[in-house]
N, C-alpha and C positions, 0 to 999 in steps of 0.2 A: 660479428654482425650486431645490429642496435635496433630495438623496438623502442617506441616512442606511447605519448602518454595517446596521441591519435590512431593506434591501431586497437584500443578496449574503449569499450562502454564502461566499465566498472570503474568506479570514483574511485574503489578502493585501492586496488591496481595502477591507477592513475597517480596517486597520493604516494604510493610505493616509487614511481620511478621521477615523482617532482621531486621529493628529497632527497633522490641522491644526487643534485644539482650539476648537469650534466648535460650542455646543449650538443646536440649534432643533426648527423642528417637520419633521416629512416629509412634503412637495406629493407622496412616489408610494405608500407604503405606509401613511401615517399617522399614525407613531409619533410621539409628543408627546415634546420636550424629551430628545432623545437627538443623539449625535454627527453633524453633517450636514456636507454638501460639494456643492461647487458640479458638476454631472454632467458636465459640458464638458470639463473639468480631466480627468476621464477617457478622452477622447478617443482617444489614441494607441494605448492598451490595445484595445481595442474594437476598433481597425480592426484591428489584428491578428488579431481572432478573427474581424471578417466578411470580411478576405481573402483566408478559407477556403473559404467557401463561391461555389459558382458555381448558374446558376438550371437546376433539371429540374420542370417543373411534373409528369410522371410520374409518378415514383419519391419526391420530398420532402415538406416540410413549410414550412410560414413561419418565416422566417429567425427568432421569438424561440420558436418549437415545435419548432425543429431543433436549437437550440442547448443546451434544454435535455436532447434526447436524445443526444446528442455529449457533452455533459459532464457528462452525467448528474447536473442539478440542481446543481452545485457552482459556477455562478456567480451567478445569482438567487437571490432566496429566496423560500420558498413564503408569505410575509409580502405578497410584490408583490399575490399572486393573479393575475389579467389583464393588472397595468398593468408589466409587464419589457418589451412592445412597445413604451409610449408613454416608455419610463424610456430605452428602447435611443435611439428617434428625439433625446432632449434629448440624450444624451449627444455625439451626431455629429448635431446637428442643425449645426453650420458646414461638414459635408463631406457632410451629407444627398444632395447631386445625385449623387455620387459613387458612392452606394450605394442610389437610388432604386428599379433595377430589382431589387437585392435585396429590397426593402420589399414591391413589387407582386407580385414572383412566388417562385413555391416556389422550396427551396435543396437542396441538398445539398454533402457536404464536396466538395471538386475533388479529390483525389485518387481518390474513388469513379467517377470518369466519368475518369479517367485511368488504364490498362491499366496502363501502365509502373510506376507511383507502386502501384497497389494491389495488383500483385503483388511489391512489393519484399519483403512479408513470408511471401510462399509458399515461398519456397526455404529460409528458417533454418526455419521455422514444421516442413518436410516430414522437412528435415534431422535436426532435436530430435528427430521421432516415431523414426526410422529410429534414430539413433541408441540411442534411451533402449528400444529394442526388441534392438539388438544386442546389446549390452553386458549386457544382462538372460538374452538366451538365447541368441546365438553366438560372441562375442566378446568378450573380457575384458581383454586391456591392446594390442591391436593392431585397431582400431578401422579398417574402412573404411569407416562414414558419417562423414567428419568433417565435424566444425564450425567454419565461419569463428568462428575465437576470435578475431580482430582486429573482428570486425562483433559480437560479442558483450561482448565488451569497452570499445567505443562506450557501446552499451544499458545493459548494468550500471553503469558510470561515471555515467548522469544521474537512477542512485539513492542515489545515495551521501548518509548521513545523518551528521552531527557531531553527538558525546553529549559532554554535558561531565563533568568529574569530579564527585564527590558525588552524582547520577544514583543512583537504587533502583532495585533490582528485588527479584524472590523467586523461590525457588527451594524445592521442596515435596518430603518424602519420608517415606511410611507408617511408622510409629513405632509405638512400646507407649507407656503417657502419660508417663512418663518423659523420652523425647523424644532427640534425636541429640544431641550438642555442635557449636559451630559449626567445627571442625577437619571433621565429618562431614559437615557440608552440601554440599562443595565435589566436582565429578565425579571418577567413580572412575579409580583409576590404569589406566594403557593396558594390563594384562592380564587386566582384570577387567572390561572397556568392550566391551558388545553393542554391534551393528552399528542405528544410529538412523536418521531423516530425513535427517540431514544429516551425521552423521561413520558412517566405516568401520569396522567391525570394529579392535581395538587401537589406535583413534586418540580420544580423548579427548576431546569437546569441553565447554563449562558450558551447559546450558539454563537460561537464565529467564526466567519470566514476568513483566508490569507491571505486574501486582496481588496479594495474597494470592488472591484470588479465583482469578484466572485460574489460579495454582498449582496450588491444590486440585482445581478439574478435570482438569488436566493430570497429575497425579497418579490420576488416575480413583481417588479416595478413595470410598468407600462407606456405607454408613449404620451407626455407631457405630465406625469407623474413629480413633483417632488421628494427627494428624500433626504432624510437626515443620517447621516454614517457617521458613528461614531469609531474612535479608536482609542482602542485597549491595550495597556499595556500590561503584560507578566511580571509582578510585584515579589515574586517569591519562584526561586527553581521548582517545576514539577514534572511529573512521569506521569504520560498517559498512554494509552496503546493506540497502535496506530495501525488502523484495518485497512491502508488505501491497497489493495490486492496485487498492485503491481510495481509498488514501489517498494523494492527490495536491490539487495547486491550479492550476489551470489558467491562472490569470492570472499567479499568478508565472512559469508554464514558459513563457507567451507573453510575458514582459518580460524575460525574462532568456535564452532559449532557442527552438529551432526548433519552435514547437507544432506543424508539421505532423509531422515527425518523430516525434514524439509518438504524434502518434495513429495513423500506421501501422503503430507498432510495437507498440502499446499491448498489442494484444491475445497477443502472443511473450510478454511481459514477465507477462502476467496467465495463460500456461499453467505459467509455470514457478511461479508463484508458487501458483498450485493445487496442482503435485505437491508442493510444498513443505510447504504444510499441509494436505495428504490427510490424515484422519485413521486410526490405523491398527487394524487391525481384525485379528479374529482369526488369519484364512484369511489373510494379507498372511505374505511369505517376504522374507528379508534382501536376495533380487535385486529384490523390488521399491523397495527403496532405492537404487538404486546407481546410477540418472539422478540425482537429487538430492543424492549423496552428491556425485558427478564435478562438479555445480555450486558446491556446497559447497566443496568444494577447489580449483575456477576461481578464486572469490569471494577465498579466502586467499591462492594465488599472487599474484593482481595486486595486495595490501599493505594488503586489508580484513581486519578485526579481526572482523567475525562479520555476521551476515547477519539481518534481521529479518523476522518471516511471521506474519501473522494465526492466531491460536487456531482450530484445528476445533471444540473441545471448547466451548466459552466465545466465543459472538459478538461480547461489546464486549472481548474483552482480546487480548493480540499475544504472541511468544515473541522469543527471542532465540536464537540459537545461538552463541556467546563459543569462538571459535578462542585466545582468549591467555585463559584463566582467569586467572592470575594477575594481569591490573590489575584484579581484583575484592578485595575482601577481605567476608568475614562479619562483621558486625557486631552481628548478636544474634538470637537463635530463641527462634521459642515454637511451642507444643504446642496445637491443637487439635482438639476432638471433633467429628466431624460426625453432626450430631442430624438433620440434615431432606435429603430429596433429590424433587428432582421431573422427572417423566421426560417426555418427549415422545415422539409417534411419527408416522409418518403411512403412510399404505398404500403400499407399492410394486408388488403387484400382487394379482388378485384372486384 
């Protein structure tokens, strides 16, 4: 029987059954005359993701209805419809005995029915709050909530992202239609630099965005607004960390890395990445930067180049925050109008 690269979400998995160069038809989702792979051969992967789970008929679900709440959809694909149970069973169908009782009874992860394991992330998790509350309103450079920076340091290291050079991005700024020069697109110098998400008061950093798009929101441009977007290009390879919370691949962090680890921490790793791109609002004061600022300057001491975080403004686009502006160079701007805007709302109370 043949899986195809249309029955996972996971790039990674996908990349696995492009190269063994192999068209046919799909025996689980259907797909005609597309890259397939023998499921077996997937094997080793897999056990590593069901020697997560242990059986709570309680509290779970069946081992392929748990999994895709755990990894929320990013290893099946919703192509399978039903059949990611009967796709699971072929793939470990030679160590099936193995993992039988998983098959007949509900699961959940084992660290959830483990005290020890599932409160590893309550003491950083408590720490951050207390923290990012002192520093805001009693204390400013002598800190007594500290933070294991050694246990945090760990965590931020298994997001560590490589850009290569030639790499774009944009960078957006309200104009007359004439427009800036690209000398003008680059952040302003350290005495003229408000206090942001993630740099301090007179410290400098380059924001940019992965689209024109995403610029122009982030710019919060308005209806007949001009603007000038410049584009930057990555002069030099660098490593920055990248906080976007849900962009991850679970089967490469299980082939390569402690996916239990993972996901006890997952959720630390996804509050920081929230204050990160909070979006900022009127009523918001410079102290409510200065948790994210303090991460931000963790991020640069340990020899990362800038830090990555999901757009508030713009849902499909990402930001950058560029601690070394200078491996960027401008490469050329244009100017434009923005003719249309469309708003959204929803009720917050009655």
């Amino acid at each position: 029987m043949n899986c195809c690269i249309e029955c996972f979400s996971s790039n990674y998995i996908k990349d696995i059954i492009t190269s063994n160069n192999q068209k046919g038809n799909c025996d689980f989702c259907g797909s005609k005359n597309v890259s397939v792979y023998n499921p077996e051969e997937l094997s080793l992967l897999f056990q590593n993701i069901l020697d997560l789970y242990v059986i709570d008929n309680k509290n779970g679900k069946f081992i392929h209805e748990q999994i895709n709440i755990d990894f929320e959809n990013k290893i099946f694909s919703s192509k399978l419809s039903n059949n990611n149970l009967s796709l699971l069973k072929e793939i470990i169908k030679y160590d099936i005995e193995s993992y039988e009782k998983l098959f007949n009874n509900k699961v959940i992860l084992s660290f959830e029915k483990n005290f020890y394991k599932k409160n590893l992330i309550e003491p950083l998790q408590i720490t951050w709050e207390k923290f990012a509350n002192e520093i805001k309103t009693t204390n400013r450079f002598h800190i007594q909530n500290v933070i294991d920076l050694e246990k945090l340091k760990i965590l931020i290291n298994r997001y560590r992202k490589p850009i290569k050079k030639g790499k774009l991005f944009y960078r957006a700024r309200i104009s007359d239609k004439k427009g800036f020069k690209k000398s003008e697109m680059f952040n302003p110098p350290p005495e003229k630099t408000k206090s942001g998400r993630a740099n301090p008061v007179g410290i400098s950093y380059l924001y940019l965005a992965d689209e024109i798009k995403t610029s122009l929101y982030e710019v919060r441009s308005t209806l007949y607004d001009f603007v000038t977007v410049g584009t930057f290009r990555l002069k030099k390879d660098i490593e920055i960390i990248n906080l976007r919370g849900d962009i991850y691949d679970p089967m490469l962090i299980a082939d390569n890395d402690n996916i239990e680890d993972f996901l006890i921490y997952r959720p630390f790793i996804s509050k920081l990445e929230s204050e990160l791109s909070k979006p900022k609002r009127r009523s918001d004061t410079e102290l409510d930067y200065l948790p994210t600022q303090y991460l931000s300057e963790f991020i640069k001491s340990i020899g990362y180049n800038g830090v990555e975080y999901q757009s508030s403004l713009y849902s499909n686009g990402y930001n950058l925050a560029i601690f070394s502006p200078e491996k960027f160079e401008c490469i050329d701007t244009k100017v434009y109008e923005i003719e249309k805007l469309s708003l959204e709302c929803k009720k917050v109370n009655e």
